[in-house]
C-alpha positions in Angstrom: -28.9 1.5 2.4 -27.7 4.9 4.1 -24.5 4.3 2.1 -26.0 4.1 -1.1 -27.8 6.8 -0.8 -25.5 9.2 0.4 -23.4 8.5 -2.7 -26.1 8.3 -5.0 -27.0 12.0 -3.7 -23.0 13.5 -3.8 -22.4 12.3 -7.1 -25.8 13.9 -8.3 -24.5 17.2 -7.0 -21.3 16.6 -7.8 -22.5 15.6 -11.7 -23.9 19.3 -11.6 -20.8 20.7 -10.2 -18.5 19.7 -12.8 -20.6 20.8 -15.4 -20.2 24.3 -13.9 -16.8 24.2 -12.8 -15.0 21.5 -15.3 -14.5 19.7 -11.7 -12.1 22.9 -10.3 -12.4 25.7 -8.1 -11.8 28.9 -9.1 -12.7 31.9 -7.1 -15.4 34.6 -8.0 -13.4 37.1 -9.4 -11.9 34.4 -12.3 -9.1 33.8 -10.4 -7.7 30.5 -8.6 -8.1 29.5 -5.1 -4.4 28.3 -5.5 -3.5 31.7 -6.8 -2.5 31.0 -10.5 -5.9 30.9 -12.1 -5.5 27.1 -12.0 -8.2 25.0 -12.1 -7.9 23.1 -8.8 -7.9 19.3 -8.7 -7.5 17.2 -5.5 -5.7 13.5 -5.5 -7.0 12.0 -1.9 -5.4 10.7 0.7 -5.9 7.9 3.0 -3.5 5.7 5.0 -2.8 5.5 9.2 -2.3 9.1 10.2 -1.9 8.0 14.2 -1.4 5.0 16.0 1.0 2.2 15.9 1.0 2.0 12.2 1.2 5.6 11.4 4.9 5.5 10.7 3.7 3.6 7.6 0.5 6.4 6.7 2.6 9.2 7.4 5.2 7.9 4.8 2.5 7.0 2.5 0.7 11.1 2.8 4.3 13.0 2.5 5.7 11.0 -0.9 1.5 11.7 -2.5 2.2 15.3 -1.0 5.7 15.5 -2.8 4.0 14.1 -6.5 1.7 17.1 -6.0 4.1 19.7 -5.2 6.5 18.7 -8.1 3.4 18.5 -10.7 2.6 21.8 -9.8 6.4 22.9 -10.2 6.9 21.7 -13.3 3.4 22.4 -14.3 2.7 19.0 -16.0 -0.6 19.4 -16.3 -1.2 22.9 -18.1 -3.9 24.3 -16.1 -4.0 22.3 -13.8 -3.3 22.7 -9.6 -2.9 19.5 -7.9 -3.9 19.6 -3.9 -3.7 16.6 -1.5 -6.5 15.8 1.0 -5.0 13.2 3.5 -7.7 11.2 5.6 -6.8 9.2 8.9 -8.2 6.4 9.1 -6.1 4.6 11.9 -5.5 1.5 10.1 -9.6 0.6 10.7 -12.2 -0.8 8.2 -14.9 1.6 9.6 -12.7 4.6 9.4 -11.4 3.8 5.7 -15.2 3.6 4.6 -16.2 7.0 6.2 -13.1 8.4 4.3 -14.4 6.9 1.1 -17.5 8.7 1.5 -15.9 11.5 2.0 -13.7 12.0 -0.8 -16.2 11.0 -3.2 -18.6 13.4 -1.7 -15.7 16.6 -2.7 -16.0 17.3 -6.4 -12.7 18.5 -6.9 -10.9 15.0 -6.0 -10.1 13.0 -9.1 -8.6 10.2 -7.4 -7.1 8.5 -4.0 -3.8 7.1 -2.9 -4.4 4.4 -0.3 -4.9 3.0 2.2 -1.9 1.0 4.2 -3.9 -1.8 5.1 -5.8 -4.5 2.9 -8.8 -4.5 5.4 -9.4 -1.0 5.2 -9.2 -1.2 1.3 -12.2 -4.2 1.5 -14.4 -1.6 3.1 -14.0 1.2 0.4 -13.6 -0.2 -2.7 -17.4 -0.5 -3.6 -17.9 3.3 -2.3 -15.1 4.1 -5.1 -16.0 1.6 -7.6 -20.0 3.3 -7.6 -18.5 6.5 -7.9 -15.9 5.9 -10.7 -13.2 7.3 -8.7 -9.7 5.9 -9.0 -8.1 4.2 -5.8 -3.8 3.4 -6.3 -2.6 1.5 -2.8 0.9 2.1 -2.7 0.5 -0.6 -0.1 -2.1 -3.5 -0.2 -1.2 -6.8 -1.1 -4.1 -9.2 -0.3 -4.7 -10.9 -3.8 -8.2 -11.3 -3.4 -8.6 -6.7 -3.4 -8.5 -7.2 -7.6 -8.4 -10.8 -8.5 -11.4 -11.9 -6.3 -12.1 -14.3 -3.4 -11.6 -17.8 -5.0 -7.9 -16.5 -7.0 -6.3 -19.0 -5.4 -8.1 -21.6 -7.4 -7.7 -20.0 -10.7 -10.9 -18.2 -10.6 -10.1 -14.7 -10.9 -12.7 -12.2 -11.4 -12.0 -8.3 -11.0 -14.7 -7.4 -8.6 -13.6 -3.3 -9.0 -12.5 -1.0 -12.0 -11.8 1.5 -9.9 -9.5 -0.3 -7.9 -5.5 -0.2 -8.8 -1.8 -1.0 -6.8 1.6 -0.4 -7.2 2.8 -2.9 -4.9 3.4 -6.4 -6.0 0.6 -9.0 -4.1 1.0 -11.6 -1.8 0.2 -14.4 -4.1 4.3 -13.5 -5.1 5.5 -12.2 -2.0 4.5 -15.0 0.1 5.9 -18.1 -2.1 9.2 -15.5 -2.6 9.7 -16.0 1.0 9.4 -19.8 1.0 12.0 -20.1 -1.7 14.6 -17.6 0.0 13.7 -19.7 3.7 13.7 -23.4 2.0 16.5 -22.9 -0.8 18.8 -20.4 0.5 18.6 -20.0 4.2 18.4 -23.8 4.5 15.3 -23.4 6.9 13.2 -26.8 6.7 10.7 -26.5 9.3 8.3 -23.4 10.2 6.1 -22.6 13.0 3.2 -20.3 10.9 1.4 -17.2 13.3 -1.1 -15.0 11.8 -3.2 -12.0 13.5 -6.5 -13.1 11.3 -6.6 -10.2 9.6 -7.0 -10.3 5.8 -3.5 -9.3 4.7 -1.8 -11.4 7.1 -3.8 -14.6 7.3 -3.5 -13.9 3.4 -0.3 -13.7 3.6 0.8 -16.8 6.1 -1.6 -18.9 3.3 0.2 -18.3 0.3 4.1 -18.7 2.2 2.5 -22.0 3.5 1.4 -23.1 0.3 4.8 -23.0 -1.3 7.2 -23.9 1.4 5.1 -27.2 2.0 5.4 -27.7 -1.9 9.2 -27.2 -1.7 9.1 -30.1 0.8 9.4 -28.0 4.0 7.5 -28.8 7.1 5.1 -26.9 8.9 5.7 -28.1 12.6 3.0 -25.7 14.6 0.2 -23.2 13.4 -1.3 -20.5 15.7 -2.8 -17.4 15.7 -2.7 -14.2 17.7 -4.7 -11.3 18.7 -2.7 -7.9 17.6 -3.6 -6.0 20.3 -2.9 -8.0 22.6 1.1 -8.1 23.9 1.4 -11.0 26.2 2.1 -13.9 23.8 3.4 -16.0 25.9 0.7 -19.1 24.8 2.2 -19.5 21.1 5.6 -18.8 22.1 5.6 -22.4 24.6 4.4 -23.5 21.5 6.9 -22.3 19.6 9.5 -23.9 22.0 8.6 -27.0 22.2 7.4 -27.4 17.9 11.4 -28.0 17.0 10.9 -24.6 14.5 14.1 -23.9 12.8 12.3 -20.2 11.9 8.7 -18.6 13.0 6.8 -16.9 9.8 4.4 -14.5 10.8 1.2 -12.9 8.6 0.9 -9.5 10.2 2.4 -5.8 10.7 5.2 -4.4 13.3 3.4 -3.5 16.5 2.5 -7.4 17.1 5.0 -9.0 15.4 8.3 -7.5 17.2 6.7 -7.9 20.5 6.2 -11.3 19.3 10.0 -11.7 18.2 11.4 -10.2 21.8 9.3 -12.8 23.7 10.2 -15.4 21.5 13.8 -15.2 22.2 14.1 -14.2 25.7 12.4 -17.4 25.6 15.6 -19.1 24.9 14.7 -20.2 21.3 16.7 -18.2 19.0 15.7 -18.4 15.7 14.5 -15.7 13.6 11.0 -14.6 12.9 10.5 -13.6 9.3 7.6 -11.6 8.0 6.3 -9.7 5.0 5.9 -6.0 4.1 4.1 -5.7 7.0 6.9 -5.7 9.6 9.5 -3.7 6.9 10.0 0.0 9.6 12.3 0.7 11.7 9.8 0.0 14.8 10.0 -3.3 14.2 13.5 -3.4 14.6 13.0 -0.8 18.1 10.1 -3.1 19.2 11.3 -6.6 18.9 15.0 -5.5 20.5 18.6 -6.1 20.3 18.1 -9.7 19.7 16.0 -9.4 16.3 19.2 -9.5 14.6 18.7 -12.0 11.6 15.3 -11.7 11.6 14.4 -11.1 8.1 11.6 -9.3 6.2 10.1 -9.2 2.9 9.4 -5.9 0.8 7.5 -5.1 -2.6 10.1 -3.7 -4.9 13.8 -3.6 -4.7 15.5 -0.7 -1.8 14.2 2.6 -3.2 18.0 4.4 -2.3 19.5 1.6 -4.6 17.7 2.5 -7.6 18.8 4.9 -10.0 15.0 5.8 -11.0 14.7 6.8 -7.1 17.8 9.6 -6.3 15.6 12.6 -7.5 12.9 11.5 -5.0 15.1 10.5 -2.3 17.3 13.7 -2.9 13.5 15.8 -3.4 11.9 14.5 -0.3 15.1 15.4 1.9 14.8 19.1 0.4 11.6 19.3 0.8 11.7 18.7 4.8 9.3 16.5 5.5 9.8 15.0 9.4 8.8 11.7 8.9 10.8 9.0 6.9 9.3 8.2 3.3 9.3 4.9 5.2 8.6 1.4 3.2 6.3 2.6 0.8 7.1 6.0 0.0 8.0 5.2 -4.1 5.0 3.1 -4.4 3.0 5.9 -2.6 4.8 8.9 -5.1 4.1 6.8 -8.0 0.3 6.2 -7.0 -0.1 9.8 -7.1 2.1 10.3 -10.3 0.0 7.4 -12.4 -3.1 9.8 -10.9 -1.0 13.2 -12.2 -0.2 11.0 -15.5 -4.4 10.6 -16.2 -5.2 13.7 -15.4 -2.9 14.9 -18.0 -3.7 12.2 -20.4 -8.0 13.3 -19.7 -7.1 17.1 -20.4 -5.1 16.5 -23.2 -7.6 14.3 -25.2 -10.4 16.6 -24.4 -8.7 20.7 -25.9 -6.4 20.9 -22.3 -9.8 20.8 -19.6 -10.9 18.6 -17.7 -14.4 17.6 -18.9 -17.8 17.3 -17.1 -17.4 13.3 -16.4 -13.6 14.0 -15.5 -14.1 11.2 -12.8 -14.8 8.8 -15.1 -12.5 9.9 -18.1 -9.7 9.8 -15.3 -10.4 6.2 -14.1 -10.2 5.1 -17.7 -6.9 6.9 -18.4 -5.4 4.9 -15.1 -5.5 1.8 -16.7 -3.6 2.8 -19.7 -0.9 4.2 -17.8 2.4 3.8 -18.3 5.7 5.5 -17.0 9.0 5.3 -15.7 8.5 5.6 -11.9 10.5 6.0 -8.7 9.9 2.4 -8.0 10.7 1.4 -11.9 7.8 0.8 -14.7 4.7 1.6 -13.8 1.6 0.2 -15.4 -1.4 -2.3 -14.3 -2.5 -5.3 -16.2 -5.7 -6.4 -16.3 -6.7 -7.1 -12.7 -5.8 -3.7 -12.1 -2.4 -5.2 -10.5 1.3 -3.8 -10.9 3.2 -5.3 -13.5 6.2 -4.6 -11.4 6.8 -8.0 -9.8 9.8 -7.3 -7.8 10.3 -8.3 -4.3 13.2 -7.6 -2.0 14.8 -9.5 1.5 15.8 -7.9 4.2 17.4 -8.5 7.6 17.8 -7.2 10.5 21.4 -6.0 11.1 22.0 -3.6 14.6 19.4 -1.2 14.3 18.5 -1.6 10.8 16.8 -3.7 8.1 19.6 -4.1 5.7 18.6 -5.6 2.3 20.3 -9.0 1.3 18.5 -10.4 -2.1 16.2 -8.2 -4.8 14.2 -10.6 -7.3 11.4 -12.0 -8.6 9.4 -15.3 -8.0 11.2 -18.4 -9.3 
């Protein structure tokens, strides 16, 4: 009830606010606190700032960072400042929720980029959704974030308006793996791991699911705890399960521990995972030995992509110190598609922003469309990206090296 409350109470006084200030901040004197007599508008951040996963968040705040900077360059939107706010929430629900909260509570946001993690997103999509604020994950990929819990069955309900992605979902990503594992790498049976968290149990479902169909076997099922590092239970039972390949529903910091112990258990297959396990710390985590462990990621290799050079050539000048990492397209073009309604809500309404700008922004999300770093950008009905593209990667020395772009068969 707190919750409700508190949002019922910053929307009232930010309602009021935007009547006064056409949702900007200007200073007393009719100038611009962004010095060009801009009205000031504020895209939110929220990913994994610190912690294991903040290589990830970190990626995720610099590329939203860069759409701002190069908006306000170009001056795309006439009158219009763009700002970032980036929120940590460390990869946890509880964090995410507060974050919400606060970003709906500041008047000048007009919409959020984030978070990393599916789990988080579950937490603060109602907090957005009450407040008609627009949330883009550059990152999430549990189905059931805009299509419901019972999708899988063919009941799909969109739960949250508010709520959009640029990343493809697992109900592709994880049947793309099966395909490449069962059809291509000639893997037949598969020892399944998942941390119980939504995207990777998610995740490890849908793979299952489709490699089964295809005819392959699933010879062992477990199920780890993340922060723990000793997994030395599932990986006797790895051994002994006659696995030609371990598929694990998770993120880096578990899964190359997972990998290292697995072989220096003598078994030496690979371990394949989703977007989850797609950094470089994967690689430094699960050792020397990872090689041919493979990966799949939403999208096809951002540096291979002729829509990408002016990003990739953009973010190098503009110095950033951490890599745009796997999701720094998706996380530009989350904050470009916010940029793009923005625009789209001044134009229609004499070049401001009007009093319900919140609201008229959300609506203008949905009718977005653009060509991206990523590729086309737009969002059907669920909210989803219509860019369906997945990519697989494997590990080759001391880097993921990509091997197949596509979509699902």
């Amino acid at each position: 009830m707190r919750q409700r409350s508190l949002i019922a109470v910053t929307a009232a006084l930010a309602a009021g606010a935007l009547t006064l200030t056409a949702c900007g901040s200007r200073d007393d004197k009719g100038g611009d606190n962004a010095g060009s007599g801009d009205t000031t508008v504020v895209i939110g951040v929220d990913a994994p700032l610190t912690g294991d996963l903040s290589a990830l968040g970190l990626g995720i705040k610099n590329s939203a960072d860069l759409a701002a900077k190069q908006a306000n360059e170009k001056k795309y939107v006439k009158g219009v400042t763009f700002k970032i706010q980036a929120l940590d929430d460390q990869a946890q629900a509880a964090s995410g929720q507060q974050n919400a909260t606060k970003l709906v509570a500041d008047k000048e946001v007009l919409g959020v980029v984030g978070p990393l993690n599916s789990s988080v997103s579950e937490s603060m999509q109602k907090v957005f959704d009450d407040a008609k604020l627009a949330q883009i994950s550059p990152a999430n990929t549990s189905p059931s974030l805009s299509q419901g819990p019972k999708w899988a069955t063919g009941e799909k309900v969109r739960t949250y308006k508010s709520y959009f992605r640029t990343a493809t979902t697992d109900a592709i990503q994880g049947p793309f793996a099966a395909q490449y594992l069962f059809n291509k790498a000639g893997k037949k049976k598969v020892f399944l791991i998942d941390d119980k968290k939504t995207y990777g149990a998610g995740l490890a479902g849908t793979f299952k699911g489709e490699f089964t169909k295809l005819g392959g076997q699933v010879v062992g099922e477990g199920h780890i705890d993340p922060e723990s590092k000793d997994f030395s239970a599932i990986v006797t039972e790895v051994r002994s399960s006659g696995a030609d390949v371990v598929y694990y529903g998770g993120e880096y910091p578990a899964a190359g521990p997972l990998s290292k112990q697995i072989k220096a258990s003598g078994t030496k297959i690979p371990l394949v995972g989703g977007d989850g396990i797609y950094d470089k710390k994967y690689v430094e985590l699960a050792g020397a030995e990872s090689a041919g462990d493979l990966a799949t990621s939403v999208g096809a290799p951002v540096e291979s992509l002729p829509s990408a050079k002016d990003f990739v050539a953009n973010y190098t000048k503009a110095g950033y110190k951490e890599p745009f990492a796997a999701y720094g397209g998706y996380s530009y073009d989350s904050a470009w598609a916010i940029i793009e309604a923005v625009k789209a809500t001044v134009d229609a309404n004499g070049g401001k922003l009007p009093a319900d700008a919140r609201a008229k922004v959300l609506a203008a999300v949905q009718g977005v469309s653009f060509e991206g770093v990523t590729g086309k950008v737009s969002f059907d009905e669920f909210g989803d990206a219509t860019n369906k593209q997945l990519t697989v990667y494997k590990v080759e020395g001391t880097e993921w090296k990509s091997v197949e772009s596509g979509t699902l068969g």
